[in-house]
C-alpha positions in Angstrom: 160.9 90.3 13.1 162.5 89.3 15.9 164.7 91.7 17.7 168.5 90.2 18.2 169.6 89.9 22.2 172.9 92.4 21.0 173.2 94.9 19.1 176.8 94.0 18.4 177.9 90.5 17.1 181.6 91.1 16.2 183.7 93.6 16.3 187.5 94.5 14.5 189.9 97.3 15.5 192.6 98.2 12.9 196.1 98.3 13.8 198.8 99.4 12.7 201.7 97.6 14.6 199.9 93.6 15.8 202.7 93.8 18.0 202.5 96.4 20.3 198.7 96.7 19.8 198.4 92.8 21.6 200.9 94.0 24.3 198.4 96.8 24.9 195.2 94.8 24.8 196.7 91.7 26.6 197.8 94.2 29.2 194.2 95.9 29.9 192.0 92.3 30.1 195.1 91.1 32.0 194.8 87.9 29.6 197.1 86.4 27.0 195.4 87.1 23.5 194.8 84.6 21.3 196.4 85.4 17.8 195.0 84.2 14.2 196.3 84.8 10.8 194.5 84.3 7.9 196.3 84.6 4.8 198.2 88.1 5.4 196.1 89.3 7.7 196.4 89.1 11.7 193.9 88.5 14.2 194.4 89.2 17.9 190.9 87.5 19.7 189.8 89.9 22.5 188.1 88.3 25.2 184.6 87.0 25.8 182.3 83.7 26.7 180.4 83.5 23.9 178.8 80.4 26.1 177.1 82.8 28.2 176.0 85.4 25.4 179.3 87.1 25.4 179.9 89.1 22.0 183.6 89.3 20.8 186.0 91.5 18.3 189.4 91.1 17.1 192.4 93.6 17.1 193.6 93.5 13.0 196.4 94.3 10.7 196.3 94.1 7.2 196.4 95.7 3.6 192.1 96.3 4.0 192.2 97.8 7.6 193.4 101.1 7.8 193.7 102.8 11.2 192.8 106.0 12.0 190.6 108.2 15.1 187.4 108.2 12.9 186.4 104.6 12.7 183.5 103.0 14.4 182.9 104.0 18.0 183.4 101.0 20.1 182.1 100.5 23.6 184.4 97.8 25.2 182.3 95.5 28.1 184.1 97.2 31.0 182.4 95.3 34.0 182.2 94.7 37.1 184.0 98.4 36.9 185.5 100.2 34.1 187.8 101.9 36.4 189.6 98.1 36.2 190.5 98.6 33.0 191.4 102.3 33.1 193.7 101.7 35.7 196.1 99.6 33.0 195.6 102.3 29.7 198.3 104.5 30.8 200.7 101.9 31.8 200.4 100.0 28.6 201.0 102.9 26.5 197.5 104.3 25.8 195.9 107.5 26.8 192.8 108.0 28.8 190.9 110.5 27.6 187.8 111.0 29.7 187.7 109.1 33.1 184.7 107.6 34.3 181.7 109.5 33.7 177.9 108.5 34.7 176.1 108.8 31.9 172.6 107.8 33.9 171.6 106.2 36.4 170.2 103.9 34.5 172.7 103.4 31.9 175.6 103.9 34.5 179.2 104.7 33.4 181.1 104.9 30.7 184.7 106.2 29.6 187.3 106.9 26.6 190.9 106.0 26.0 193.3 106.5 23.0 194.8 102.9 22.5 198.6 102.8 21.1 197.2 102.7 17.1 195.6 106.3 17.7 191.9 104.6 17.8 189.3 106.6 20.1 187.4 103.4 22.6 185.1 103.6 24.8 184.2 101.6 27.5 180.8 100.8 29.7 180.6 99.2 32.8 177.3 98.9 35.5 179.1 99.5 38.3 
């Protein structure tokens, strides 16, 4: 078997309020977020190039999703430099909750906010 190029392919992060969870993920990537609905469920379409390998998740409300700080750790694609990103969690209404961090020097960095639904993300970057 072949091994896949990613080890993630899609990605969702519950919500509780679309709303204010857009504004906040709009505000980090700097980028106006594509929304979906599908039936009574919401989709806001984080960004990525999936023309160049890039893999991609959705911020989503709805009766199945179910917010909370115990879901699925997520490592958002924060290059060039995580610290980018960081920068704009405090201003829209997150929390960070460890600043940037080496983790090797092969690995580099990563980090961890506290969006505005409660969720625990964290973020890698190479530089």
């Amino acid at each position: 078997m072949e091994h896949p190029i990613h080890a993630i392919n899609w990605f969702e992060i519950p919500v509780h309020d679309f709303k204010r969870a857009k504004t906040f993920y709009s505000t980090l990537y700097a980028y106006e977020m594509k929304v979906m609905e599908l039936g009574p469920e919401k989709m806001g379409i984080l960004p990525s190039d999936p023309e160049q390998g890039g893999i991609s998740g959705a911020i989503v409300s709805g009766k199945d999703y179910r917010p909370n700080a115990d879901g699925v750790k997520v490592y958002l694609n924060g290059d060039p430099d995580l610290n980018i990103i960081l920068n704009r969690v405090e201003a829209a209404g997150g929390k960070v909750v460890q600043k940037k961090t080496q983790i090797t020097p092969e690995i580099r960095y990563m980090a961890v906010f506290e969006d505005t639904e409660g969720k625990i993300i964290s973020l890698h970057s190479h530089a």
